[in-house]
matplotlib code that plots the C-alpha trace (Angstrom):
import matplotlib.pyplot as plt

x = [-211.9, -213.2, -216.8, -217.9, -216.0, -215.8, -213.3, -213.0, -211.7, -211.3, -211.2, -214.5, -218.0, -219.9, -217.3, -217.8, -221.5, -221.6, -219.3, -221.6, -225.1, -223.4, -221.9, -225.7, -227.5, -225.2, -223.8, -219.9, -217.8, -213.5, -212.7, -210.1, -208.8, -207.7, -205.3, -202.9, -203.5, -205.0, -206.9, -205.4, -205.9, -208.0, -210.0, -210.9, -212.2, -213.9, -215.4, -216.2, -218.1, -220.3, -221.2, -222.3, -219.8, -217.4, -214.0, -214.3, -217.6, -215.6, -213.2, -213.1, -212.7, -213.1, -209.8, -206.6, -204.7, -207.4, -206.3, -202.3, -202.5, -204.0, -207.1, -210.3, -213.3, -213.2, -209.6, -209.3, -208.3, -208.7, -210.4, -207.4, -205.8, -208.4, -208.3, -204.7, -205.1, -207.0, -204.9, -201.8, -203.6, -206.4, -207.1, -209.2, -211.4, -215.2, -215.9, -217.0, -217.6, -219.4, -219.3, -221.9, -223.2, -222.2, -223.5, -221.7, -223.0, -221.2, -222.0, -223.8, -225.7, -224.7, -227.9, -227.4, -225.3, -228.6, -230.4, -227.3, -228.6, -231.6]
y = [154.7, 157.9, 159.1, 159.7, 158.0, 156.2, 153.6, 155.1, 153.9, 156.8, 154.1, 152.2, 153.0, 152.3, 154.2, 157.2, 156.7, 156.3, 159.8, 161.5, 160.2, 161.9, 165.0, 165.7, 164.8, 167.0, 163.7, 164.9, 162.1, 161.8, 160.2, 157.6, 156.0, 152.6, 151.7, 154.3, 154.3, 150.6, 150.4, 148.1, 144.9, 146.9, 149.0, 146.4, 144.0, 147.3, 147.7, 144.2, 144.3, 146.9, 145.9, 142.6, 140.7, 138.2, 139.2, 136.7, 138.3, 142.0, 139.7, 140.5, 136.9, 137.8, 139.6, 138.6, 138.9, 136.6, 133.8, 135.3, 134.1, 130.8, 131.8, 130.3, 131.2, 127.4, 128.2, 127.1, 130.5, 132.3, 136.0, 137.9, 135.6, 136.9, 140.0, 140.6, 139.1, 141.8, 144.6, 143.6, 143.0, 146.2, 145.6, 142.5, 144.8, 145.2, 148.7, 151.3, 151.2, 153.6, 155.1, 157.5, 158.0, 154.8, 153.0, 151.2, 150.0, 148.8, 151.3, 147.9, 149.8, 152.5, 153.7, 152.2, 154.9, 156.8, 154.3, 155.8, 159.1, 158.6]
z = [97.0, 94.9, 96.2, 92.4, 90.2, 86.6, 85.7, 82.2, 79.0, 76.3, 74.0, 74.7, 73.0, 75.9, 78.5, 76.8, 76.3, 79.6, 80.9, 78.7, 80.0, 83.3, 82.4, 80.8, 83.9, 86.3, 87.6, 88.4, 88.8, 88.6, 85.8, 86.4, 83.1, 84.6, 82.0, 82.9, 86.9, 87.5, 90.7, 93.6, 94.3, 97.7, 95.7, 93.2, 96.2, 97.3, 93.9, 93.5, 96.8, 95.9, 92.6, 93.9, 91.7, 92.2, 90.6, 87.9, 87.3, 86.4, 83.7, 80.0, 79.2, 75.6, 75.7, 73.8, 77.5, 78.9, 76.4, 76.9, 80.6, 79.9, 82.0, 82.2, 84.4, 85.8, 87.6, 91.3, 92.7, 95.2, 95.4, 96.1, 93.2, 90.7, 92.1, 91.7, 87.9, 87.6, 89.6, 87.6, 83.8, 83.8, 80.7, 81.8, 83.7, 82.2, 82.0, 82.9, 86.6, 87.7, 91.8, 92.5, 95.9, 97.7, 95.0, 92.5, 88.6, 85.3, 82.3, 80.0, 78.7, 79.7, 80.7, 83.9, 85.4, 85.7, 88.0, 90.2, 90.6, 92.8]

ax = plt.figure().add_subplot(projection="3d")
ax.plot(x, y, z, "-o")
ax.set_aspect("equal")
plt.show()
């Protein structure tokens, strides 16, 4: 896993809210746009591990492909289950994750990417 890295979603408000509140306080980070190179299903249990989350906790469960899938946050699965749901569908993934320093946040609000830079 990336030192300094955002999970980044061109697309999202909040993702590039957040890559801006860190190019302006000379936080550099890699930006990986994990729609078009999803993280594995090791580097989301990484992620996941350092964010304090379980991987049902990083699920967009508000997202057309959540309903698609016939999900629900209840499901009897395991951790590498959800984590490969996730690994496989990235567009599931809340965003953006932010790794800066051997610390790890999600960008909601995005104002929490600073509380990284200490």
């Amino acid at each position: 896993m990336a030192q300094n890295v955002i999970y980044h979603n061109p697309r999202c408000s909040k993702s590039r809210e957040a890559l801006k509140l860190l190019q302006d306080n000379a936080m550099p980070v890699e930006i990986i746009e994990y729609l078009k190179t999803p993280p594995s299903v090791h580097v989301l249990d990484g992620l996941c591990t350092l964010l304090g989350l379980t991987p049902q906790e990083l699920l967009r469960s508000k997202e057309n492909r959540f309903k698609e899938l016939s999900l629900s946050l209840k499901d009897a699965r395991s951790r590498e289950e959800w984590l490969q749901i996730l690994a496989d569908n990235p567009k599931l993934i809340e965003r953006p994750i932010v790794v800066y320093n051997g610390k790890a946040t999600l960008g909601r609000p995005p104002q929490r990417v600073l509380e990284l830079k200490s």
